[in-house]
C-alpha positions as semicolon CSV with decimal commas, in nm:
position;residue;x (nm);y (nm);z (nm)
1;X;1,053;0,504;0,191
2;X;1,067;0,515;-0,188
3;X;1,308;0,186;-0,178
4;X;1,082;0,023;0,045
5;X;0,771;0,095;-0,166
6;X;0,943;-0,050;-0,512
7;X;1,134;-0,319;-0,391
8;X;1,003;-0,570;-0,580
9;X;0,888;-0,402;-0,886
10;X;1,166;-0,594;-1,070
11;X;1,011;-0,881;-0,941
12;X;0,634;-0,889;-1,096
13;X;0,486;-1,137;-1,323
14;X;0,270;-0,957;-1,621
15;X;-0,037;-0,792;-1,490
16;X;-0,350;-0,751;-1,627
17;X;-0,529;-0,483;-1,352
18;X;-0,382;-0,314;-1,057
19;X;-0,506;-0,116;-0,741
20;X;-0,257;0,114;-0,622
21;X;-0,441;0,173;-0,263
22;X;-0,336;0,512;-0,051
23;X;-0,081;0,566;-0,272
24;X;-0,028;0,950;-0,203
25;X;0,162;1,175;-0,447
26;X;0,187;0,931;-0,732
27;X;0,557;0,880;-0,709
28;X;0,482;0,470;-0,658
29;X;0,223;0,517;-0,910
30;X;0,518;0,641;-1,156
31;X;0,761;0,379;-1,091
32;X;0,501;0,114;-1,125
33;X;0,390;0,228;-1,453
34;X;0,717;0,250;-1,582
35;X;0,831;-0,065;-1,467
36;X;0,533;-0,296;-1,612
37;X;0,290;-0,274;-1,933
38;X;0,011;-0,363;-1,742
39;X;-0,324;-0,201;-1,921
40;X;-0,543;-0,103;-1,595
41;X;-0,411;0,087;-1,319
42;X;-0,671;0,175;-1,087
43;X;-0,532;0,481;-0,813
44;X;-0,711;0,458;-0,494
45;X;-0,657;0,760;-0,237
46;X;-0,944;0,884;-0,015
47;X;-0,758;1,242;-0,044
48;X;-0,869;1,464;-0,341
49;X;-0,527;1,672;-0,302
50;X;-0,306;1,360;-0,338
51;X;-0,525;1,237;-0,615
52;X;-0,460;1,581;-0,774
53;X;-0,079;1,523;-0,683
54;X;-0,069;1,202;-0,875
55;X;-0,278;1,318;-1,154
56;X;-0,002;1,589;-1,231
57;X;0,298;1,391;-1,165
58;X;0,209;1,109;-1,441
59;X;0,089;1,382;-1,615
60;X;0,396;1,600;-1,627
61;X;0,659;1,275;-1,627
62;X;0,474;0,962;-1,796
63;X;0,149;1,148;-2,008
64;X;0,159;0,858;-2,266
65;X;0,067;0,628;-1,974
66;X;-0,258;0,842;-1,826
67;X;-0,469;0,621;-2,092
68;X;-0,369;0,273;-1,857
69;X;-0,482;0,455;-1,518
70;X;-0,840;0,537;-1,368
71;X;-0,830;0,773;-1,054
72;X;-1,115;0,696;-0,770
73;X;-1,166;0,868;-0,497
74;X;-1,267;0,622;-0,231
75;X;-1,256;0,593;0,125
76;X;-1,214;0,211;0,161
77;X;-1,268;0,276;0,551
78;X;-1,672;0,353;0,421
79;X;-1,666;0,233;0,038
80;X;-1,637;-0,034;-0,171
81;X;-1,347;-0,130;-0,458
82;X;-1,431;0,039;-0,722
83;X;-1,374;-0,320;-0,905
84;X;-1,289;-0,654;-0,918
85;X;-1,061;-0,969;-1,024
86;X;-0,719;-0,744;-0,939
87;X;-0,425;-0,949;-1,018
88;X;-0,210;-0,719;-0,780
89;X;-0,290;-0,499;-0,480
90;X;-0,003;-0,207;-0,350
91;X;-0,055;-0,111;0,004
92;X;0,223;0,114;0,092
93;X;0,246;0,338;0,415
94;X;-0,159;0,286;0,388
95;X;-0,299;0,017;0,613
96;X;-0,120;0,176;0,946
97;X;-0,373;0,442;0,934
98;X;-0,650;0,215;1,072
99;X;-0,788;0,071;1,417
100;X;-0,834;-0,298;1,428
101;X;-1,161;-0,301;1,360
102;X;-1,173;-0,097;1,072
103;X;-0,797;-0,280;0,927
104;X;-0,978;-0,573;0,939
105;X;-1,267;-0,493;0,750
106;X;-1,029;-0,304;0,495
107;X;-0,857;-0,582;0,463
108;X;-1,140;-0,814;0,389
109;X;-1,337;-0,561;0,132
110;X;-0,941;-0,551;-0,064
111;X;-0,865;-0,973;-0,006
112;X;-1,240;-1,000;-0,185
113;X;-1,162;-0,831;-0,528
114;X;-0,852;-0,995;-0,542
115;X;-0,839;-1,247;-0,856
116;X;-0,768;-1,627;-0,729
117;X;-0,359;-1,571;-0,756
118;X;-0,326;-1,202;-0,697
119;X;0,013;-1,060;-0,544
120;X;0,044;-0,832;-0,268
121;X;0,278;-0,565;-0,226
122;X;0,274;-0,445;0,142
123;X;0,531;-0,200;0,287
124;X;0,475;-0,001;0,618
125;X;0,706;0,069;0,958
126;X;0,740;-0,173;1,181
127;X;0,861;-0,331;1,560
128;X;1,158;-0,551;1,512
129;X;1,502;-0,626;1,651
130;X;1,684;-0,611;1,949
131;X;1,564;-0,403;2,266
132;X;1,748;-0,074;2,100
133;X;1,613;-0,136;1,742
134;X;1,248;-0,177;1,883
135;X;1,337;0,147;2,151
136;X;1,398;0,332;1,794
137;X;1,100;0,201;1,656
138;X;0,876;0,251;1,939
139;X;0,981;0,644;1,954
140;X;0,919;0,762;1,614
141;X;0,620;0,543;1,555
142;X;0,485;0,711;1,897
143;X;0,608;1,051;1,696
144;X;0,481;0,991;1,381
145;X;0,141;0,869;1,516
146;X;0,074;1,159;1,736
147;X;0,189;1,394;1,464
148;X;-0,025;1,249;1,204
149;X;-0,369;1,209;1,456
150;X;-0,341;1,599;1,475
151;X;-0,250;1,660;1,115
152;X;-0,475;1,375;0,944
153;X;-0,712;1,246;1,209
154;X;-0,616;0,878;1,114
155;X;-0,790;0,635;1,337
156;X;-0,513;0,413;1,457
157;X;-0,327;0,497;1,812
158;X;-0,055;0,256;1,750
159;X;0,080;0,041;1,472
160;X;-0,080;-0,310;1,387
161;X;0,104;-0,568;1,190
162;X;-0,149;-0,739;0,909
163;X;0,068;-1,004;0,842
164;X;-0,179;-1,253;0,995
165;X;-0,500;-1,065;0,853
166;X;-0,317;-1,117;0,478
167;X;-0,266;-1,457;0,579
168;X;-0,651;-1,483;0,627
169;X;-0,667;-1,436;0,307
170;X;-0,461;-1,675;0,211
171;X;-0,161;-1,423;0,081
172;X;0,131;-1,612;0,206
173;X;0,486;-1,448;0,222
174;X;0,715;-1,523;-0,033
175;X;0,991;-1,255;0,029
176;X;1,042;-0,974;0,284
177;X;1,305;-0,685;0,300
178;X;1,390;-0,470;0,556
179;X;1,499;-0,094;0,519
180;X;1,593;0,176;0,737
181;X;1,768;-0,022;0,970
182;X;1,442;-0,289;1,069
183;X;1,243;0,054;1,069
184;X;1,067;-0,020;0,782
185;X;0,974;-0,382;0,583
186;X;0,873;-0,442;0,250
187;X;0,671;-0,792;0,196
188;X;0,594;-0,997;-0,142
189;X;0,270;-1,202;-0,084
190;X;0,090;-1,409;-0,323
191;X;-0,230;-1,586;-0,263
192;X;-0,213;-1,970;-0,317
């Protein structure tokens, strides 16, 4: 998962401010600091224990960077962005969580801070392939959902791609990798 999250790190222009969005334990948050200079880092989790997680990791690995990144707790399901004019936006593992409904407004509260060329770094599971690849898809997703209703009450019953919902928003694809076998993508998007 960690390859899928970072794939293109390498690939990022210089940044000026950053929303990390559901990030987790920090460990994207890490790689992401280390691998740009960019000044504002905003973390974005809706769970005070990852928050905590992330906190310590940059702490314990990467202190000298703390100063670059502000920590919100924020349920973008019921909240705002805590700002604006974001020249990238990181959605990894994060936007599967949500019914259509509530993806779509997600989306539309994250497309709207965006600055007028913003990137956006998407990586999540997905259905692809052949009849077998999709059959291997279709049973952990239907695993991992059910385990993660009971452990995490997320909203959505089944996966929904956001390709098109990104495209809304004008965030067109400019590369996409696949990992795990078609089990997992990674997607470069950049509003034009």
């Amino acid at each position: 998962m960690q390859l899928c999250r970072t794939a293109y790190l390498s690939d990022l222009p210089s940044l000026r401010k950053v929303a990390v969005i559901g990030e987790g334990d920090g460990r994207f948050l890490l790689d992401i600091l280390k691998q740009t200079q960019c000044p504002k880092v905003h973390y974005i989790d809706s769970s005070q224990v990852m928050l905590e997680l992330a906190q310590s990791r940059i702490r314990q690995q990467l202190p000298e960077a703390l100063s670059r990144v502000h920590f919100y707790l924020c349920d973008l399901a019921n909240d705002d962005m805590p700002d604006d004019q974001y020249d990238l936006i990181a959605t990894n593992f994060f936007l599967d969580v949500f019914n259509e409904p509530t993806l779509k407004a997600t989306v539309s509260k994250i497309a709207r801070s965006c600055s007028k060329n913003a990137i956006w770094l998407y990586a999540d599971f997905q259905v692809s392939g052949g009849k077998l690849k999709q059959l291997r898809a279709l049973a952990w997703l239907k695993t991992m959902y059910l385990f993660f209703k009971l452990a995490a009450r997320i909203q959505a019953p089944t996966l929904i791609d956001p390709a098109s919902l990104l495209e809304t928003h004008g965030f067109q694809l400019i590369n996409q990798t696949e990992f795990a076998r078609g089990l997992m993508r990674a997607e470069f998007r950049k509003r034009v």
